[in-house]
C-alpha positions in Angstrom: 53.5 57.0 -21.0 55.4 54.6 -23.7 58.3 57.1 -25.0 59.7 55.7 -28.1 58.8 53.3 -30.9 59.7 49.2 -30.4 63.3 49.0 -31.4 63.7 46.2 -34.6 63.8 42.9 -33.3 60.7 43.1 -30.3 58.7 41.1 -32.0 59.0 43.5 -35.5 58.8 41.5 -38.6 61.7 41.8 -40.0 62.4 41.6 -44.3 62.3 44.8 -46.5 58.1 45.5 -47.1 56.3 45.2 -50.5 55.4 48.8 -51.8 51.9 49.4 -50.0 50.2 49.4 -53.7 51.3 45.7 -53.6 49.9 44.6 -50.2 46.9 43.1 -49.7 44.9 43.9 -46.6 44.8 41.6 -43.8 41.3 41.0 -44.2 42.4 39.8 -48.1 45.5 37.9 -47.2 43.3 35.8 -44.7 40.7 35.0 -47.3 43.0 34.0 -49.9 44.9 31.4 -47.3 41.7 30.3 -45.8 41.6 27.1 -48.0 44.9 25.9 -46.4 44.0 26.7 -42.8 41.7 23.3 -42.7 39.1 23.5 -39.6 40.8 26.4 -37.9 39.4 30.3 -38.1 39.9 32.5 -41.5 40.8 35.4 -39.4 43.0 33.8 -36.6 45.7 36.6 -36.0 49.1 35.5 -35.1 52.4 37.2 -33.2 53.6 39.5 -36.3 51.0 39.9 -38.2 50.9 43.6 -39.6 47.9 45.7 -40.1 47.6 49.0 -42.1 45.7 51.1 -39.3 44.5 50.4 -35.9 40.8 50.7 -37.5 42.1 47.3 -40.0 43.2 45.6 -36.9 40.1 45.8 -34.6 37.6 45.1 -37.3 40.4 41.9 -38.4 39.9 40.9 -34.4 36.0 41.2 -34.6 35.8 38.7 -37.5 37.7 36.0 -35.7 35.8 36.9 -32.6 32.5 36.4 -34.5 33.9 33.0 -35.5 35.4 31.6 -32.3 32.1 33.4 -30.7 32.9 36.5 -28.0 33.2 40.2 -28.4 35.9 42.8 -28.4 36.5 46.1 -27.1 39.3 48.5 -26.7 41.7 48.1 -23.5 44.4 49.9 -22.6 46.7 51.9 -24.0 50.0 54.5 -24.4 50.8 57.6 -25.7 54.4 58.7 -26.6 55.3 62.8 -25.6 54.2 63.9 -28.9 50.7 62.5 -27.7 50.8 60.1 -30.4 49.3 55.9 -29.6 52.2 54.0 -29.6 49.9 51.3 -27.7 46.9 49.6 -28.0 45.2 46.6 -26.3 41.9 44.7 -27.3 40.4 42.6 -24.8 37.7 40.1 -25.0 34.3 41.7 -23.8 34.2 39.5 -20.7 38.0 41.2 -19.4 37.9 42.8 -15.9 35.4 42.4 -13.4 32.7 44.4 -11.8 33.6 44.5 -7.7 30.2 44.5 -6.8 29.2 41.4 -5.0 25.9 40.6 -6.7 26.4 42.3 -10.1 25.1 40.5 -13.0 27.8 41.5 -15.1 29.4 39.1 -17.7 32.6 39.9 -17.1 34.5 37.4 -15.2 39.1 38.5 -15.9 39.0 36.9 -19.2 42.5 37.0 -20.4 42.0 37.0 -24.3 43.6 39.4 -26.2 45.5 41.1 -28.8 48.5 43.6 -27.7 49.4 46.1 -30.8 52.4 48.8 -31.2 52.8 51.0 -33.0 55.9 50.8 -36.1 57.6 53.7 -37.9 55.5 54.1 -40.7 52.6 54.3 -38.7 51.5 50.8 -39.2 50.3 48.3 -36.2 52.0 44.9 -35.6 50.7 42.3 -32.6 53.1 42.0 -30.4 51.3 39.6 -28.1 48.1 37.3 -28.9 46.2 35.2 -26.4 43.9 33.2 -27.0 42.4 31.9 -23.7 39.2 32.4 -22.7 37.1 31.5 -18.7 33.4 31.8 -19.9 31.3 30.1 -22.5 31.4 30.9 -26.1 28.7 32.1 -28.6 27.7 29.4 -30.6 24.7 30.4 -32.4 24.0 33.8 -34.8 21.5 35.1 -32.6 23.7 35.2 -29.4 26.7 36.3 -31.3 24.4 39.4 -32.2 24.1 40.1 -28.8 28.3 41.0 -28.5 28.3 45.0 -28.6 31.2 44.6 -31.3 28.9 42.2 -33.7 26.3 45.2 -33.7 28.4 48.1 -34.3 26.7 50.0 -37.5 28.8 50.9 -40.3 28.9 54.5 -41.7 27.0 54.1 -44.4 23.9 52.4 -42.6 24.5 55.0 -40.0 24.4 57.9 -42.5 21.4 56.6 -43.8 19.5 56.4 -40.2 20.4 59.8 -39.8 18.8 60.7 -43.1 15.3 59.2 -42.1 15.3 60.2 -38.8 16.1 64.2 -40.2 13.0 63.3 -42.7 10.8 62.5 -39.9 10.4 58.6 -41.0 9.3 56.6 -37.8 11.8 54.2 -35.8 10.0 51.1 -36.9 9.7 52.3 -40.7 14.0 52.9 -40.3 14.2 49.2 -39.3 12.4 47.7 -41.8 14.3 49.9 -44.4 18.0 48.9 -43.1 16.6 45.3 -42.8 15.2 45.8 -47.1 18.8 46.9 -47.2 20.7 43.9 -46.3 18.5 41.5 -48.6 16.5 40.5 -45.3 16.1 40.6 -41.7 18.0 37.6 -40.7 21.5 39.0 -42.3 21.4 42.6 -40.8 24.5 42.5 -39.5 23.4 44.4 -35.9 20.6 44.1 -33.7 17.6 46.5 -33.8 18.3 47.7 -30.4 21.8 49.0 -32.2 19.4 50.6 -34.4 17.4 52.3 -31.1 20.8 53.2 -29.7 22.0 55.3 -32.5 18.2 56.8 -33.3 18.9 58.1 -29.6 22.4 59.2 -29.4 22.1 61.2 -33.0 19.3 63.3 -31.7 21.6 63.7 -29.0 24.2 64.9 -31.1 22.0 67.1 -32.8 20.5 68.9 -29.9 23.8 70.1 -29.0 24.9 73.3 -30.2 21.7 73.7 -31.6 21.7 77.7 -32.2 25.3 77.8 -33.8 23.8 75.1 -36.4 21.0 77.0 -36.4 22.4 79.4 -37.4 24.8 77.4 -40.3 22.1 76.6 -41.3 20.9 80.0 -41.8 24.1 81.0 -43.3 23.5 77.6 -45.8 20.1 78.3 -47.4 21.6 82.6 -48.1 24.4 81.1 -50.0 21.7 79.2 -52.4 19.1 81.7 -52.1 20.4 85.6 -51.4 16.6 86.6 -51.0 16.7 84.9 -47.7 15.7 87.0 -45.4 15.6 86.4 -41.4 14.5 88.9 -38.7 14.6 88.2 -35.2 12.9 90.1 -31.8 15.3 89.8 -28.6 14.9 90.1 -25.3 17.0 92.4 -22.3 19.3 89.4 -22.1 19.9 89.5 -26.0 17.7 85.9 -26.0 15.4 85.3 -29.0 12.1 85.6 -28.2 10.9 85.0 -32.1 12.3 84.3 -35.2 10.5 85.0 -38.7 12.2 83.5 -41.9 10.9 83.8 -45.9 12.7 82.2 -48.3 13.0 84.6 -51.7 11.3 81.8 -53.8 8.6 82.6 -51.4 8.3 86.7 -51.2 8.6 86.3 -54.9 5.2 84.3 -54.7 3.9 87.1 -52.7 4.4 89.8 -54.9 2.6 87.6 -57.5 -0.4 85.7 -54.5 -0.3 87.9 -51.8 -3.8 89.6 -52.2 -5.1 86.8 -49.3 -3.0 85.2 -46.5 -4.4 82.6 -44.0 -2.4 82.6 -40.7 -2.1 79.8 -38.2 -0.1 78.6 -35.1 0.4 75.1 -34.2 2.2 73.5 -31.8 4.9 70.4 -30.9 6.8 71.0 -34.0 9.8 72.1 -32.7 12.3 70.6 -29.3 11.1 73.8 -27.4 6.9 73.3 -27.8 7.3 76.7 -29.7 4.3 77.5 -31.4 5.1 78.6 -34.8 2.8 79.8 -37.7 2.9 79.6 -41.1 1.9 82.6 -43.6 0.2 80.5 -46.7 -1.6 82.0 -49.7 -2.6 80.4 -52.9 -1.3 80.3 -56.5 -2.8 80.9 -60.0 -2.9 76.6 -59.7 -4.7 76.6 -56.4 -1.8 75.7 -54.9 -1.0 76.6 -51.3 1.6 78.5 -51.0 4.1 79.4 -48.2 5.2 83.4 -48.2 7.0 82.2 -44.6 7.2 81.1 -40.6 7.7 82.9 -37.8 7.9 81.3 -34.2 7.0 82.4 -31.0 7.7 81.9 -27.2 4.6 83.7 -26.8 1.6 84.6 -28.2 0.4 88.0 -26.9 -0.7 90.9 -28.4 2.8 92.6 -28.4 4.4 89.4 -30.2 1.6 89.3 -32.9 2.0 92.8 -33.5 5.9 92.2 -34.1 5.0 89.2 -36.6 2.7 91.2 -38.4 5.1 94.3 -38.5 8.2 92.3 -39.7 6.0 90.1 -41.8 5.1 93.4 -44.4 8.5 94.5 -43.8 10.3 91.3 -45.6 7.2 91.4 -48.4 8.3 95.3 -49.4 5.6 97.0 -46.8 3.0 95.2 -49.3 0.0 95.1 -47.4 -2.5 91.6 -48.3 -6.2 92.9 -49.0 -7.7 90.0 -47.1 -5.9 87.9 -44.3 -7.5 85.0 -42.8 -6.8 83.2 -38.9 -8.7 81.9 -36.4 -10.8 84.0 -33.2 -7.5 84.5 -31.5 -8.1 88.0 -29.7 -4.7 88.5 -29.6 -4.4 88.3 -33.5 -7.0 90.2 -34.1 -6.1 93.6 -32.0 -2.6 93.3 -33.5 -4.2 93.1 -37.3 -5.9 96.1 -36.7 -2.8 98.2 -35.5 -0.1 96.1 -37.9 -2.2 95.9 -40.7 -4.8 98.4 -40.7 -5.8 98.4 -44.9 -6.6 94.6 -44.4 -9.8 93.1 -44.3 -9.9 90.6 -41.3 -11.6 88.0 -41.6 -12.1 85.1 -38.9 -12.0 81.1 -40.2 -15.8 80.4 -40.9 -14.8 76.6 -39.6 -13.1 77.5 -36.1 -16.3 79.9 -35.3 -18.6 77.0 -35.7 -16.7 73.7 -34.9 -17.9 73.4 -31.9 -21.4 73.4 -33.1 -22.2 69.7 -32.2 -21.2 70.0 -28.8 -23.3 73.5 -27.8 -26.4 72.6 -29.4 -26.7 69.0 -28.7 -29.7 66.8 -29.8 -31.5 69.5 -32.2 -28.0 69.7 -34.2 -27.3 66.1 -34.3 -30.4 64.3 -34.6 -32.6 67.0 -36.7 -31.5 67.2 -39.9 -33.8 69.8 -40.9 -32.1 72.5 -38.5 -29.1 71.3 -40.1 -29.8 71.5 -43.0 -31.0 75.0 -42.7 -28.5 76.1 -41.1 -26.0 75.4 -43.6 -28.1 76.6 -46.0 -27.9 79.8 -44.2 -24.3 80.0 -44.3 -23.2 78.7 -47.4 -25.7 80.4 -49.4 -26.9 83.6 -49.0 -25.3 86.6 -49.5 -28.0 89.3 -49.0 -27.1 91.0 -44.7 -30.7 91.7 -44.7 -31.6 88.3 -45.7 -29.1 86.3 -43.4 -30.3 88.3 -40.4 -34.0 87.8 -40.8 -33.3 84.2 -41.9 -31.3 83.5 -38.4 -33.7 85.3 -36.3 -36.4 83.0 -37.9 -34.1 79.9 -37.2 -33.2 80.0 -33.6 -36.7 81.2 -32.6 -38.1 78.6 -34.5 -36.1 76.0 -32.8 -36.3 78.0 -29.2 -32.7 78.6 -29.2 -32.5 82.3 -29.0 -30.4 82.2 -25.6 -28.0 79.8 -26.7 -24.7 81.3 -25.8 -23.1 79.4 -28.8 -25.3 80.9 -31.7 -25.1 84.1 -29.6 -21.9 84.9 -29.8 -21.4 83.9 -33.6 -24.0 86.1 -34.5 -22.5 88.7 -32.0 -19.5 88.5 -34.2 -21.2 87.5 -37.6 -19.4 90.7 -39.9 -16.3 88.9 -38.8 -17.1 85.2 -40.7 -20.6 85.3 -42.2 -20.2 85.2 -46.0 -22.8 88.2 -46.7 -20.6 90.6 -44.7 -17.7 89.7 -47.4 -19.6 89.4 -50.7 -17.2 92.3 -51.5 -13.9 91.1 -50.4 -11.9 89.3 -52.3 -11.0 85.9 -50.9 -9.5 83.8 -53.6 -12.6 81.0 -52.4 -11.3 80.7 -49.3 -13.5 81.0 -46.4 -11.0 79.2 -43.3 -7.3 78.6 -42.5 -7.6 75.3 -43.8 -4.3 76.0 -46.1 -2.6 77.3 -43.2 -3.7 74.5 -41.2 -2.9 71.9 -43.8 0.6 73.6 -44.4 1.3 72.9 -41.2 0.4 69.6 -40.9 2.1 68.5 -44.2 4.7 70.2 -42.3 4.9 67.9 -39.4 5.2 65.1 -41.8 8.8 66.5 -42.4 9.9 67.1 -38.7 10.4 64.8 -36.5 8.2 66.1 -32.9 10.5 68.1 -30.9 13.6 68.7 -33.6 16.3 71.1 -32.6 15.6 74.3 -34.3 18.5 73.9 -36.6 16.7 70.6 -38.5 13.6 72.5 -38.2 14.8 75.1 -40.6 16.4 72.9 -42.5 13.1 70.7 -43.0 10.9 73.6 -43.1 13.2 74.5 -46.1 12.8 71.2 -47.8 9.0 71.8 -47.6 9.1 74.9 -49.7 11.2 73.5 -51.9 9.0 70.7 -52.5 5.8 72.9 -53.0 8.2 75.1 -55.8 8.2 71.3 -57.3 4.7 70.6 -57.8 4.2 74.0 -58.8 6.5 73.1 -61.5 4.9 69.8 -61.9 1.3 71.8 -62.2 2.7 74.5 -64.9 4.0 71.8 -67.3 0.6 70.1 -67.3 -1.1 73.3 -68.1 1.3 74.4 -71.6 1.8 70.0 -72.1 -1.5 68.9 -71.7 -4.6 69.5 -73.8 -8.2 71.1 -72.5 -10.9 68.9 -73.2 -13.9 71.0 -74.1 -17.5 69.8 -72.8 -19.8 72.5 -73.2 -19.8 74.2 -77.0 -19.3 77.0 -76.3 -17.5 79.6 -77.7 -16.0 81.1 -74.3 -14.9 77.6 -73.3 -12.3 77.5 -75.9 -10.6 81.2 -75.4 -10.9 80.2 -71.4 -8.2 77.6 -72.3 -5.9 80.1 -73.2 -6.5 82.9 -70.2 -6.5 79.9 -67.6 -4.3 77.8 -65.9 -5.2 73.7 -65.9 -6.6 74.3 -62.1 -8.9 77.5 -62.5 -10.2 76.1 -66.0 -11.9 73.4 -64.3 -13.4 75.7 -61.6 -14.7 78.2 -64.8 -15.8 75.3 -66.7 -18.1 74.3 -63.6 -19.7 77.7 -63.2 -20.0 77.5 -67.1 -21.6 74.2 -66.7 -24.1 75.1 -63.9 -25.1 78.2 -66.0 -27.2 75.8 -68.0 -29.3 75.5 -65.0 -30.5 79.2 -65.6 -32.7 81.4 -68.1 -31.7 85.1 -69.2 -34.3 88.1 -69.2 -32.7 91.6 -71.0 -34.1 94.3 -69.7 -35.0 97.4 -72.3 -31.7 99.2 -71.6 -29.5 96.3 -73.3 -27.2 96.7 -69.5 -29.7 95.1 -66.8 -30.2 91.5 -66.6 -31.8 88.9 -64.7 -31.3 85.3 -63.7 -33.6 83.4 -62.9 -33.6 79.3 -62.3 -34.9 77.9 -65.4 -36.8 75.1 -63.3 -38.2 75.3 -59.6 -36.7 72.6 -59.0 -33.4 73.5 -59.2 -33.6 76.2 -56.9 -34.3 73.9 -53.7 -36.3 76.3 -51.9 -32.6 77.9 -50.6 -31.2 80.8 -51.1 -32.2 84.4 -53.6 -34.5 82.6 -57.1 -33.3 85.4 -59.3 -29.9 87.3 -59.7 -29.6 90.8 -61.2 -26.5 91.1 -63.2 -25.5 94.9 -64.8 -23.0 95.7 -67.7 -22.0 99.1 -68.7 -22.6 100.8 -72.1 -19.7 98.7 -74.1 -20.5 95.9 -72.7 -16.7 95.7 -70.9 -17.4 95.2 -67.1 -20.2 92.8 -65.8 -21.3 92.8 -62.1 -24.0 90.4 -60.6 -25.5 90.6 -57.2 -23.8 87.0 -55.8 -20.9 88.9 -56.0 -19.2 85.9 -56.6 -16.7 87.5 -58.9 -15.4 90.0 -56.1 -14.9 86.9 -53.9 -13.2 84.2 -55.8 -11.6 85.7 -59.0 -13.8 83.9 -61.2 -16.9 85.3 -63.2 -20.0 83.7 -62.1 -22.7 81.2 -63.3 -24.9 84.5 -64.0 -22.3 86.0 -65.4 -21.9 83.3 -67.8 -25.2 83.0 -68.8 -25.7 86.6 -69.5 -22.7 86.5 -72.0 -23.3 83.2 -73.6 -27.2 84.7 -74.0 -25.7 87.5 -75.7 -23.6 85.4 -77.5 -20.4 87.0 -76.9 -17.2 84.5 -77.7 -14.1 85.9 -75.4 -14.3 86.6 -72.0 -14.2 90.4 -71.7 -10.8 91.3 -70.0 -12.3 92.9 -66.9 -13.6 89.5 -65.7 -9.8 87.8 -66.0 -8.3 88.4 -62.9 -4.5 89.3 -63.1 
């Protein structure tokens, strides 16, 4: 250990020093003198020479070690008793030597190097320089490159790595963007394995400690948004064993949307292979929407029923009237406990995705089962219909003991659009917005993030959606309707509608041109019939019996379309414009 400071006269420059404001670094001294140096190096250091910081005097080192073509790297050095560097040594990379006797290490005693102390006022001087070196020198760009100390990345660069790596932006998409950076590939001052390196150690760095900045993290989105809330289910050894978290922007959305929720779990979002789920709704846009997250170490009954449980609990003990997920068993017994005034309702697309697979040639290669089939699904909505319409399908096609079409119909009040003509579904029929939520999601977190980035991230994504809903409401007071169809309604639909449900009304307006309108003697039963055979296509009910009351205030047609999607039917439609009312009645404007 070095005890005190060099006494004046070891080597110390000696002369009073200009006021620091007055200096110029050594970097700037050298490039102003480099016109009278000739042939030799810009930054040669010399015996003397002073440096502000021991950060000035390695990174002056490295640029004459680019030029005379080796690397650097810190040697030896001393600390005083008040643990202070008094001492510091930089050595040519090739210094020392490994013992081993057939190592392929470069290193071969190289005796080049720079020996700095420390002065009073805390700036560096070289005491020694040498300038000898036993191995060949770098000559060309590429090799020099190759030095560790030529492909050290600055802060800035490496502050932006971080950035894209935390946004999920691929490894090769980071190189190119650092490479766009510095004007073009051939001057990035690093190589790209540099780039690899520090892609590696930072999520290194950012795995460790990852509940304690999990939980700054936490403590960071409260101070911007109070409404945060956070609930969390732990085991006997106080471990989590799940974590649910709503933003206040988002149980604000579900005091407004949260009449239907689609729930979905995916996987390899996260460093542990959690799965975690996402609670998603829709807006008065069509937007999805995401009321919150919750994720799991397991996914049993017990842990769905906690989700469920906590889930009204942060929404005010609101319970949704329609909530949507896949055929988990799991889910479903812990719906009917958690949320028993729900109507549950599988996704129509996970029941039958498997179709092609379990039915083979007579789904894939007839297209007239097919086409019935979907015909079946998509468009009736009379139960005694469907069921005599299936039962005529599979024995038709001699699949009555197929164990695929079996167990749908088994389960058919759980997905089969008839058995929810009355429930109100927003128009949706699947988890797809889950789904899609979630895989939007994964474009924003890198595969196997600590937990701490994944909230972070997850954070960013509802942020984002709070944009384009933004984005959404300005085009709907900005923009202007265009109005295609005449009619009177179309015009005072502008003004109940956002830009988004307008277009869907103005295509159930448009198709109700497709129909004819027969009053029955009362003035309050209607039927609607296809005004042409051919527009029917043989599928589905011909005529549709819509009934208003006495003042001509509520409307209800047998589709049932209405109750569904929050939007008054093509029958509907017609019945008004045939008895040429000009407003919508306020009963069919869903609030």
């Amino acid at each position: 250990m070095d005890g005190d400071a060099p006494a004046a006269g070891d080597g110390l420059p000696s002369g009073p020093r200009l006021p620091a404001a007055w200096n110029y670094g050594a970097v700037e001294a050298a490039l102003r003198d480099a016109s009278s140096r000739g042939e030799r190096c810009i930054f040669l250091p010399y015996q003397g020479q002073v440096f502000q910081s021991l950060e000035e005097a390695f990174e002056f080192y490295n640029m004459y070690s680019w030029e005379a073509g080796f690397g650097i790297r810190f040697g030896r050095s001393r600390i005083n008793r008040s643990n202070n560097k008094t001492r510091q040594d930089i050595v040519c990379s090739c210094e020392g030597r490994d013992k081993a006797e057939h190592s392929r290490s470069a290193r071969c005693d190289c005796p080049s190097n720079i020996s700095l102390l420390r002065s009073d006022d805390d700036s560096w001087y070289v005491k020694r320089f040498s300038d000898d070196h036993t191995h060949p020198m770098s000559v060309s760009c590429g090799e020099k490159r190759r030095w560790p100390s030529h492909s050290r990345i600055d802060g800035s660069t490496r502050d932006l790595v971080r950035h894209l790596r935390s946004n999920n932006v691929q490894l090769s998409r980071v190189c190119s963007i650092v490479g766009t950076a510095h004007g073009s590939d051939s001057y990035v001052p690093f190589s790209w394995q540099s780039v690899r390196t520090l892609c590696a150690k930072l999520a290194q760095e950012s795995i460790e400690g990852d509940m304690a900045k999990t939980l700054e993290a936490f403590s960071r989105i409260r101070e911007k948004d109070p409404g945060f809330v956070v609930a969390m289910d732990l085991d006997d050894k106080k471990r989590v064993r799940s974590l649910l978290f709503s933003l206040g922007s988002s149980r604000k959305d579900y005091a407004s949307f949260g009449d239907v929720v689609t729930f979905d779990t995916t996987y390899r979002t996260n460093l542990y292979n959690l799965p975690f789920g996402l609670f998603v709704g829709v807006n008065n846009h069509f937007q999805s929407i995401v009321f919150g997250g919750v994720l799991l170490t397991e996914e049993t009954i017990e842990a769905f029923k906690w989700t469920f449980r906590n889930f009204l609990s942060v929404m005010g003990m609101r319970c949704p009237q329609t909530i949507l997920t896949d055929q988990c068993h799991q889910m479903r017994v812990a719906i009917e406990v958690e949320m028993q005034t729900a109507r549950h309702r599988w996704c129509k697309w996970h029941v039958l995705r498997k179709a092609k697979e379990s039915l083979g040639p007579v789904y894939s290669k007839n297209t007239a089962f097919k086409r019935d089939l979907h015909n079946l699904l998509d468009v009736i909505i009379s139960v005694e219909e469907f069921e005599t319409r299936w039962a005529d399908l599979v024995a038709e096609h001699d699949l009555v003991d197929n164990e695929f079409l079996s167990r749908a119909y088994e389960n058919r009040e759980m997905w089969a659009k008839p058995y929810f003509a009355n429930t109100f579904c927003a128009g949706m029929t699947s988890t797809q917005r889950s789904e899609s939520a979630n895989h939007v999601l994964k474009t924003y977190i890198p595969r196997s993030a600590p937990m701490h980035l994944f909230v972070t991230q997850y954070d960013c994504l509802v942020t984002d959606r709070i944009a384009d809903e933004g984005r959404e409401e300005h085009a709907t007071k900005q923009v202007n309707f265009i109005l295609r169809t005449g009619a009177p309604m179309e015009k005072h639909a502008t003004s109940l509608y956002t830009r988004s449900l307008f277009e869907r009304f103005y295509r159930e307006l448009f198709r109700s041109g497709a129909f004819s309108c027969r009053a029955g003697a009362d003035g309050k039963n209607f039927v609607v019939t296809y005004a042409r055979s051919s527009e029917h296509k043989d599928a589905g009910k011909r005529e549709f019996d819509v009934v208003c009351d006495a003042d001509k205030s509520q409307y209800s047609c047998v589709c049932k379309f209405f109750e569904h999607a929050g939007i008054p039917c093509r029958h509907v439609l017609k019945v008004l414009v045939h008895s040429n009312v000009v407003e919508l009645p306020p009963a069919l404007v869903l609030k």
